[in-house]
Every structure is written in C-alpha cells, then in structure tokens.
N, C-alpha and C positions, 0 to 999 in steps of 0.2 A: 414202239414206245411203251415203257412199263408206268404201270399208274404209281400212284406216290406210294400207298399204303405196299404194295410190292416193293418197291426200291426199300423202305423202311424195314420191311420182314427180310430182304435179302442180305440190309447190313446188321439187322441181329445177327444171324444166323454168322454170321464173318465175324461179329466180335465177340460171342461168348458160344463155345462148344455148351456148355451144359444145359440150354434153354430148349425146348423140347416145344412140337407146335405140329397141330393139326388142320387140315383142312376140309371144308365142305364146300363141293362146287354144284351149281347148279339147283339148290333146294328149292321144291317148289311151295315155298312160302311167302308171302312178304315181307319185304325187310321190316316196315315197322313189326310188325308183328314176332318179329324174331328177335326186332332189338329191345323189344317189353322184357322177352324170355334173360336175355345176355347181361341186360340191367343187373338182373336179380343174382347172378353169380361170377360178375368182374371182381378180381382182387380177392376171390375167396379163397379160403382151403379147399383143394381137391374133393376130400372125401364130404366135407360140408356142401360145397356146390352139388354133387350128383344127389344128396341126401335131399336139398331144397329141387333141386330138376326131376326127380324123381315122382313128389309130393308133388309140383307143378299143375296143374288142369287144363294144360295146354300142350296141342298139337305142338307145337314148335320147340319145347319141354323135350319131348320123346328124342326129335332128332340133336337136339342140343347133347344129351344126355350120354348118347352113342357116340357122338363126337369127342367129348370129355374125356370119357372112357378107349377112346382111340389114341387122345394126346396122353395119357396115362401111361399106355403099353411102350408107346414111343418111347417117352420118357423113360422110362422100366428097361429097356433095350439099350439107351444110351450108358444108362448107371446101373451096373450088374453089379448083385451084392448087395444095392443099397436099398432101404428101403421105404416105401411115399409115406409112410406116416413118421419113420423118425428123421425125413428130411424135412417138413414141412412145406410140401411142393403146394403154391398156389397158382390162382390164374392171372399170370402179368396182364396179360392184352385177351380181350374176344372185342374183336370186330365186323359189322355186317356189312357187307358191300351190295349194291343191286346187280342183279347178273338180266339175264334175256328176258323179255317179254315180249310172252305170245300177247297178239294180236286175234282179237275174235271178233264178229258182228252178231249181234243180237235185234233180232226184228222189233220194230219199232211202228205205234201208229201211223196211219194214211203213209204207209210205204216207205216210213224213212228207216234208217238203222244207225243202235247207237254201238259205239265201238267200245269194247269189254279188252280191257289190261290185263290180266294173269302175269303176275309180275311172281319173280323166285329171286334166289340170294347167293350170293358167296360168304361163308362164315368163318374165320380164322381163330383157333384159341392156340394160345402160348405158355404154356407153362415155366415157371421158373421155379428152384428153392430160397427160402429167405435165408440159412445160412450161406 
C-alpha cells in the first residue's frame, strides 16, 4: 500500500515529462528540523534557493543543499541544450516525510530508563520551469 504523498509524486511524474525530482531516503535528521530548512526554499528559484541553503547555519542546510543540486543535474539530463537560468527552473514541491526511528534507552535514576527517539526523514524536491 503506497502512502498518499507517493501516489501524488507518481501521478506528476505520468502527467508532465518536464518536471524533474529528487529524492533523500533515510536522513538522519528530524523532520521538524528539516522542514525549518525546506520552509526557507519552497517555491524558490533554483539558483536563489542553493544561494540561501548555502548561507543557511544549519546541519540540515548542508544535506538540503546536496539534494538541490541532485534535482538540478536530473533536471539538466532531461533538458539537453537548455539552460537552469534561462528557463527559470524553481522548486514546485519539497516535502518532509518521517522515515525510521531508532529506538535507544538511556539510564535513568533509581533504575528506571527513559526511552531516547532518534527520528530521520525522507525529503522530496520537484523541480519544475515556469515557462
């Protein structure tokens, strides 16, 4: 059984060949944490996004960053010849999904323990052009 935001990325991807989209499985960060970062560059221009992820002062910045730069090349692959600044490629969609969490104990007074999350994420960016 596919979760919704999958069934949604699998019928872009069926309605428009030009839309270009990366993925990150497994990041060991929190989703809030990631989705502060994603805030800050939905709906942007490519090259302005990586310019603000770049400047960023956050761990989750760096891999945001790299990822960006992944859907870019994609995108670059699909449209030979053309080029991300005179198409004006932005970012239609990034979305943070939560993915696995480890499970830890941590010793706690008079013998008890308290149970520690380490939560990580799945991150989707989609690129599209506005012409």
């Amino acid at each position: 059984m596919a979760s919704h935001k999958k069934v949604r990325a699998d019928k872009l991807k069926e309605e428009r060949k030009d839309i270009s989209f990366a993925k990150l499985n497994n990041c060991p960060t929190s989703p809030r944490k990631m989705r502060l970062v994603a805030g800050l560059v939905r709906g942007r221009n490519v090259m302005d996004a990586i310019n603000i992820l770049k400047f960023t002062n956050k761990d989750a910045a760096r891999r945001l960053e790299t990822l960006v730069v992944s859907a870019i090349s994609n995108w670059e692959v699909k449209n030979t010849g053309k080029s991300i600044e005179d198409e004006d490629v932005i970012i239609k969609e990034i979305f943070v999904d939560s993915a696995r969490m480890l499970k830890r104990l941590r010793p706690a007074p008079q013998g008890r323990a308290h149970r520690i999350r380490k939560r990580s994420n799945h991150v989707t960016v989609i690129l599209d052009s506005i012409k």
